[in-house]
N, C-alpha and C positions, 0 to 999 in steps of 0.2 A: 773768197774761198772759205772766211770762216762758219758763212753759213753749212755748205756741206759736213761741218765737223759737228756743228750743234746739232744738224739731221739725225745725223749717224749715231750720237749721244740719247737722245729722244726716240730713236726706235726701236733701241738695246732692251733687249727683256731686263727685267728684274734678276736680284740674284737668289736663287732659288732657296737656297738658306734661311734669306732675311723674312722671303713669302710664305715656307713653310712655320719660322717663326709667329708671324703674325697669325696665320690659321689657327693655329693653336690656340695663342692667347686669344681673336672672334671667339673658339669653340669653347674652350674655358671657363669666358666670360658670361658667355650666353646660358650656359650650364647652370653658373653658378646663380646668376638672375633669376634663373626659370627655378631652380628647387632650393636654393637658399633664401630664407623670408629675408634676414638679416640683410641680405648682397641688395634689396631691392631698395634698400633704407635711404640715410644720408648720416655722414660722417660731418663732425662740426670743421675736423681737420682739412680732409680733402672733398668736400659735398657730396654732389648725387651719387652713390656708386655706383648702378649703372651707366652714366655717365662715363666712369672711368673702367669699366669691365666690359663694357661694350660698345660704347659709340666710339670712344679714343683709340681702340685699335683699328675700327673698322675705316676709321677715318685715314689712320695711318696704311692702312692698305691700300685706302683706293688713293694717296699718295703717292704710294709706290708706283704703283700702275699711271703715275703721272697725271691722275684726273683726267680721267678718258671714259666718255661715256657711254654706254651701249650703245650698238648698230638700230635706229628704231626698223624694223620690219614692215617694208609697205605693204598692205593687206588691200583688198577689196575694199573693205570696213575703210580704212583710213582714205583710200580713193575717195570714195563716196563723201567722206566727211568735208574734202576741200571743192567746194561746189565754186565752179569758176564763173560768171558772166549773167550771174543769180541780182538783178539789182536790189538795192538799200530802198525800204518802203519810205515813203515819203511822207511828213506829215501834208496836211488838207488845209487850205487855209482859211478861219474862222467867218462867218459873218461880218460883214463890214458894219460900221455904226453909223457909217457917213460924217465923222466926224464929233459925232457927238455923244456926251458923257452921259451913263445911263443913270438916271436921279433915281433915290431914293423915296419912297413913294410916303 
């Protein structure tokens, strides 16, 4: 039975507070990369700073969201791309020497 609690746990949305939080600071970040020269730098304290303005929130987001990845979208295009019953080309096998080593002339 404890599995059905850990279900239940796992498919609870986020709390909207902490995801609207994190929005913010993605948008902030990203702002501040894109038109501050400085934000693109690095800091001898904390390194890259977009590193810390931009990848660390967004990472902490998809976090939240419990590392869940998009639904991929089957398309035509992606049909087409998994070819089923298509055989592996074979290599050809070389000339025979009959055993023997080809000299140096």
């Amino acid at each position: 039975m404890p599995t059905a609690r850990l279900n239940a746990v796992v498919d609870a949305p986020p709390d909207p507070r902490l995801e609207r939080g994190l929005r913010r600071l993605v948008l902030w970040g990203a702002l501040a990369v894109a038109l501050l020269p400085a934000a693109r730098g690095h800091s001898t304290w904390i390194g890259s700073l977009p590193l810390w303005l931009v990848a660390m929130p967004l990472s902490s987001w998809w976090a939240l969201h419990r590392f869940r990845l998009p639904h991929p979208r089957t398309t035509a295009a992606t049909r087409r791309r998994h070819r089923r019953g298509v055989a592996q080309a074979r290599r050809q096998p070389g000339p025979r020497t009959q055993g023997r080593l080809m000299r140096a002339a």
